[in-house]
N, C-alpha and C positions, 0 to 999 in steps of 0.2 A: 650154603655150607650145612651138613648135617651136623646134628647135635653131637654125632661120634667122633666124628673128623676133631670139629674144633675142641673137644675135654680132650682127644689124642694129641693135640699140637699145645693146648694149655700147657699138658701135664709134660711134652718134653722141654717145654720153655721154661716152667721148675726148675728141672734137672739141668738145664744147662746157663742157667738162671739164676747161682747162688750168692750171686754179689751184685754190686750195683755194675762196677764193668762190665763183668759176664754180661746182664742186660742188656745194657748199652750196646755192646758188639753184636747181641743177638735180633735187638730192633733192628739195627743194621743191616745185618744180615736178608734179614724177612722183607727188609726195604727194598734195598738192592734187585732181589728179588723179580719185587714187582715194577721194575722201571725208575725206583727213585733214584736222585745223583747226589750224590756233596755238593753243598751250596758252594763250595769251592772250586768245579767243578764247570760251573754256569757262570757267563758273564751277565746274560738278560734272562727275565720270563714273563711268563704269558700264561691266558691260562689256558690248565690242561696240564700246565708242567707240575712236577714232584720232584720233590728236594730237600734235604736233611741238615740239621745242625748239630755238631755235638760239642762237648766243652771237656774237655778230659778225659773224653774215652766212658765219663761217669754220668753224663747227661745228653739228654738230644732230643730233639725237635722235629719232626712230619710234618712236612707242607706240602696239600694237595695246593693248588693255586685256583681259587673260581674264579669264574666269567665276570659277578661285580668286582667293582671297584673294591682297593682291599680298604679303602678311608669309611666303609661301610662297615668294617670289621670282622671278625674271623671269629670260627666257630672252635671253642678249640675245650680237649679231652686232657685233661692236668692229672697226672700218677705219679707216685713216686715210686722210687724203686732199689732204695735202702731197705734193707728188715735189721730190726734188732739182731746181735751175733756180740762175738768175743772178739776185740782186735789184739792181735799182736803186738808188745812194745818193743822200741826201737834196741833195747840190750836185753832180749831174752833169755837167754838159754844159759843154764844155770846145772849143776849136778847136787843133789844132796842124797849122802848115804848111800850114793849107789842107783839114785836113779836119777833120770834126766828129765828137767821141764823145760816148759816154755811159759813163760808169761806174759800174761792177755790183761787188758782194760775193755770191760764190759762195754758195748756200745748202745744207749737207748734203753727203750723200761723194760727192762728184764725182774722174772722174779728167778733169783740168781740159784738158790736150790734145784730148779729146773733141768740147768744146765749141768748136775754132777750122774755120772754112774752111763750117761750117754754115748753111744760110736758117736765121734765127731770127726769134719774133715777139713784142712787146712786149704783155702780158696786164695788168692793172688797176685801179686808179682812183688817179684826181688829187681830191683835198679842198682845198676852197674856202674863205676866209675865213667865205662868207656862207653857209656851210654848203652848198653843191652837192657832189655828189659827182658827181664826172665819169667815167664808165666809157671804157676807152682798150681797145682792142683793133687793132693793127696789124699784117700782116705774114699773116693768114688766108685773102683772097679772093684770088682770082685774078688780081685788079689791083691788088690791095695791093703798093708795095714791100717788102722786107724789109732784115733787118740781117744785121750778119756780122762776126764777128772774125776778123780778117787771119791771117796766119800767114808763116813765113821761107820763101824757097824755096831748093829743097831745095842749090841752087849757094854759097847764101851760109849753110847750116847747121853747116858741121862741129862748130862749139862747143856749136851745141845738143845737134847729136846724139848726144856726149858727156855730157850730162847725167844726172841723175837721170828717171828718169820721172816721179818728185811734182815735180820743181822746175824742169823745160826750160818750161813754162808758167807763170810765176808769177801768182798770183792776181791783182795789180795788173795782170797785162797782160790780165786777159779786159774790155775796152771797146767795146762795139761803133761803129762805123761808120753814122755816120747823117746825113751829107752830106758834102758838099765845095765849091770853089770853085775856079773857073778860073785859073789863074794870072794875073797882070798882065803883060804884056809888057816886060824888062828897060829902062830909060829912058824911058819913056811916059810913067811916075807921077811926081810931083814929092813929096819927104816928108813934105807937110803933106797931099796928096791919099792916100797910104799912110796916113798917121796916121788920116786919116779912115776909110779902108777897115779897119779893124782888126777881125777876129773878125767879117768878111761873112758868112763861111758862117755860123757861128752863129745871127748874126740873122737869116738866113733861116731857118732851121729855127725859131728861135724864133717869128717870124709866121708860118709854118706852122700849128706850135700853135697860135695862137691862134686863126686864121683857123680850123680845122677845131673845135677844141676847148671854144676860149676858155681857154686857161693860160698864167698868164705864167711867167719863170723860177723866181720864187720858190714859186710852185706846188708846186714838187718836194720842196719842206721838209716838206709833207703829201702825200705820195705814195706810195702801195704799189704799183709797177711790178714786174710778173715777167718775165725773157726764158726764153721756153721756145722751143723746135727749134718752127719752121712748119710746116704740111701738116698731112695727112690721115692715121688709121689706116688700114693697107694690110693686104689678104691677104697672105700671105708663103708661098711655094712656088709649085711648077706646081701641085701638086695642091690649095691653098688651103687646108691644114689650119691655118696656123696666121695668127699678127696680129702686124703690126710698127705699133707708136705708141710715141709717149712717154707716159710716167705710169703704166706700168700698175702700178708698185710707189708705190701699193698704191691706184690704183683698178679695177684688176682684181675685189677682194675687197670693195669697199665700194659698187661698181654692184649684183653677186650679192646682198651682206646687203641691200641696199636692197631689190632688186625681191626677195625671197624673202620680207621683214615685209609687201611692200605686195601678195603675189600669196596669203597666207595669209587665206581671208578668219575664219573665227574659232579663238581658242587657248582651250585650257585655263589654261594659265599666261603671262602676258603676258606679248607677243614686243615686242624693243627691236629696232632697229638704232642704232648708235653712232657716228658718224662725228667721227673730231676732229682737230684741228691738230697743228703740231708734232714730228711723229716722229720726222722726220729730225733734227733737234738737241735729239733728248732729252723729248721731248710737255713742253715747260714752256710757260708763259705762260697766262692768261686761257682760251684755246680747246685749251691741249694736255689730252691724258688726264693730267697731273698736278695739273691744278685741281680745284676742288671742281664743276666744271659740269656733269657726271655726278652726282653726288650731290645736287647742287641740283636738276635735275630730277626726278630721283625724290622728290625731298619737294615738288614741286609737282603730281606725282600723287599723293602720299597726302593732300594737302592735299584737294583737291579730290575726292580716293573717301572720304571724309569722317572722323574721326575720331584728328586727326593726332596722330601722337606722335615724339619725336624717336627711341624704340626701337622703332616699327613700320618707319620710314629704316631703321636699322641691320637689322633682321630683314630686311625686303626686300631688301638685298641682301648681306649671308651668304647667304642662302638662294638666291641665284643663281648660275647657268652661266652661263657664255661662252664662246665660241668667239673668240678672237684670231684676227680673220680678217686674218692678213698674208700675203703673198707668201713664197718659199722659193725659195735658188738650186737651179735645175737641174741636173743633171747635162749637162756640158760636154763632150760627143767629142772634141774637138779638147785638154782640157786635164785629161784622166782621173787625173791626178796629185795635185791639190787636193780629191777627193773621195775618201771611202770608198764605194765603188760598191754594197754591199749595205746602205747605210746612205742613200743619196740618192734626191732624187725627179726625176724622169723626167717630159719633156714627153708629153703624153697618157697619163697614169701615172693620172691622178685626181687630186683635192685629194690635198693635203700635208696631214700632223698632224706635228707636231714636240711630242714629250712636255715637252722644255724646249729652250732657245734658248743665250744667252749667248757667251761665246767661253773657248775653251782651257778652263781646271777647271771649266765653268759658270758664270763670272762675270756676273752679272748678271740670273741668268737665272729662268725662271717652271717649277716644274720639275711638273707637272701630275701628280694624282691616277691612277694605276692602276685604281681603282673611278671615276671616271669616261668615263676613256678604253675602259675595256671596256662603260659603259651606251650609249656615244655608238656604238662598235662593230657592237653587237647593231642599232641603231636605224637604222645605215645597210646595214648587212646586210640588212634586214626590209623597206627602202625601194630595196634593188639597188643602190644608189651606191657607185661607185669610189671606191675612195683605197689612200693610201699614208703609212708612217711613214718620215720622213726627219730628217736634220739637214743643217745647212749645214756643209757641206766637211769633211774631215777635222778630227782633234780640236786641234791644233797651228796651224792655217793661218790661223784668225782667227776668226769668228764675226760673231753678231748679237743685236741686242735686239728687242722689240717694244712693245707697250703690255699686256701680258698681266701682266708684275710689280706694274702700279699696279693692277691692276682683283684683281689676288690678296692685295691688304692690304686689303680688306674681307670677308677668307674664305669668296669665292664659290670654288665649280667653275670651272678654266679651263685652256684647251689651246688652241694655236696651230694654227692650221689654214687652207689659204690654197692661193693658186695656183702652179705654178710658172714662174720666168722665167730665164728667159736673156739675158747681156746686164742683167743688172740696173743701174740705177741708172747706165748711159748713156742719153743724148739718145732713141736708138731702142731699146727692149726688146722682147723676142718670148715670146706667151704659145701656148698652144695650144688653137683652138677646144674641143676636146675636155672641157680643164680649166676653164674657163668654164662649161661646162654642166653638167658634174658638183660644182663647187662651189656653182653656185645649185642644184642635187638636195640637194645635202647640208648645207644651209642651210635648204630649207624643213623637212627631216625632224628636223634638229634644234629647230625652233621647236614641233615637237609632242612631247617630250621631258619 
């Protein structure tokens, strides 16, 4: 695949890309594609076959099947595929003064001032009594309207600008803007014609909805709405080396593990890709890597390659690698102070391997094998692929997690390895075409491992 092709298929996996569903459906998709089935789908395998797990629509699984035995263990590419955004709460929508909000609960580390003065777009589904799920996507096409959180100008700020930088935004006040109404003209109205007009705006928007949607207010009680930043991934420079979108922490690393399981056509050892929920507050829930939904799929492969046991489960995967395929902050020009600079990774530097994560003593952190980090070494060596060994930021400044600690209490091989970004975990993040392509090289070479 050429270097063009794959940033052309990256960059529409973005755009269509801007939630964890969205994802999910779109691995799917790309799966399908190439021959993969729903594991629901298949009674038995063998290998050669290809087959998908998912858990909600919000997580899923790639299974190439190799030729060893799977109690040898599986090679598998772990991403996740939440980004930090604004969720919608369940009684939103509210009128004051004439204009209409919605109210959000922040999702993950955000620095919340980020998110005002922004086009934002409202991401995905309304759940119906009668069981419909209604897919909502607003704020995307070109004649879409968008939304937007207001902000102080700058004449009436001084108290803000006194502030704390966590707190001149308080989380209560991210609501977006999502109509308004004309003023009445001062004695026109009589107060029973007022009383009547009460929360116009509102119910216009509400027939809006309906009219476009079919949702009524209470709709929202079953609702999982995301606002994430509108528009397009953009080249970013004159010379267009690098990409400005949002989400690429961490769909950067989980488009690469994708298309590296689905462009490998047969393994020795059977190749996963792992996409799942959650990261940003910790992979809990149903679809995070702290579930058993990872391990349940694996015993729905050994169910079906026939003679299940609950200690061929556990041998499968002890016996496996992964690569914690997360993102790594960059090395910052402009902020050379918060990094150890022979210790960080660099845009166009190559994939990132981070031996262990965590923050300050390595709290928290997945602290990876030394004999495996030199097999994986030699492999990418043999295969030409770039990279680089880095940590985030200096050892004091803060740090990070990843989902690498859950998948290493099964006593698999595992090491973080990922793209780097700049700007992480704002609205807009910038990755470098360079590290894009070098992490899917060094994704497929470790799938032959």
């Amino acid at each position: 695949m050429t270097e063009e092709n794959l940033i052309s298929e990256y960059k529409d996996f973005l755009t269509n890309g801007k939630t964890e569903r969205e994802c999910c459906s779109k691995i799917v998709e790309m799966a399908r594609a190439k021959g993969f089935k729903s594991i629901d789908e298949v009674k038995s395998l063998k290998a050669g076959d290809k087959v998908y797990v998912t858990k909600w629509g919000k997580a899923v699984a790639l299974f190439n099947i190799g030729t060893e035995n799977i109690e040898n263990g599986i090679n598998i590419l772990g991403a996740h595929i939440d980004s930090p955004r604004l969720d919608v709460k369940q009684n939103p929508l509210y009128e004051k003064d004439f204009m209409v909000y919605l109210n959000t609960h922040y999702y993950g580390g955000i620095k919340k001032y980020q998110w005002v003065t922004l086009p934002l777009a409202l991401h995905g589904v309304v759940c119906k009594k009668d069981g419909t799920v209604v897919p909502v996507c607003i704020g995307e096409k070109a004649d879409d309207p968008v939304f937007v959180i207001s902000d102080i100008l700058p004449h009436l700020a001084q108290k803000q600008m006194k502030e704390n930088a966590a707190e001149f935004i308080p989380g209560e006040s991210l609501d977006l803007i999502l109509g308004s109404e004309i003023l009445p003209k001062k004695g026109e109205e009589s107060k029973e014609e007022k009383k009547d007009e009460k929360d116009k705006a509102k119910k216009n928007v509400l027939s809006l909805l309906k009219e476009v949607y079919g949702i009524e207010e209470e709709d929202f009680a079953s609702a999982e709405l995301e606002v994430v930043p509108a528009g397009l991934p953009r080249d970013l420079g004159y010379d267009r080396s690098l990409i400005l979108a949002y989400g690429q922490d961490d769909r950067s690393c989980a488009f690469t593990s994708a298309k590296a399981v689905l462009d490998v056509p047969e393994v020795k050892r059977t190749a996963c890709c792992l996409c799942v929920d959650k990261e940003e507050i910790g992979s809990v829930g149903a679809t995070g890597m702290a579930s058993h939904f990872f391990e349940n799929a694996v015993a729905e492969l050994v169910a079906r390659l026939g003679d299940y046991s609950e200690l061929t489960v556990r041998r499968a995967l002890n016996n496996s690698n992964m690569l914690s395929s997360d993102v790594n902050a960059a090395y910052d020009p402009m902020n050379p102070d918060l990094f150890d600079r022979e210790n960080a990774s660099f845009l166009n530097g190559g994939i990132v391997f981070n031996k262990y994560t965590g923050s300050r003593g390595k709290s928290g952190a997945s602290d990876a094998s030394p004999e495996f980090i030199a097999r994986l070494r030699k492999t990418l060596d043999d295969a030409g692929v770039t990279y680089q060994m880095a940590e985030l930021g200096k050892v004091d400044q803060g740090g990070g997690g990843t989902i690498a600690y859950l998948a290493a209490k099964y006593g698999m091989y595992v090491l973080d390895a990922g793209v780097s970004v700049l700007s992480m975990h704002a609205p807009w993040e910038i990755t470098a075409k360079e590290d894009i392509k070098q992490a899917y090289n060094a994704y497929k070479a470790f799938l032959a491992l």
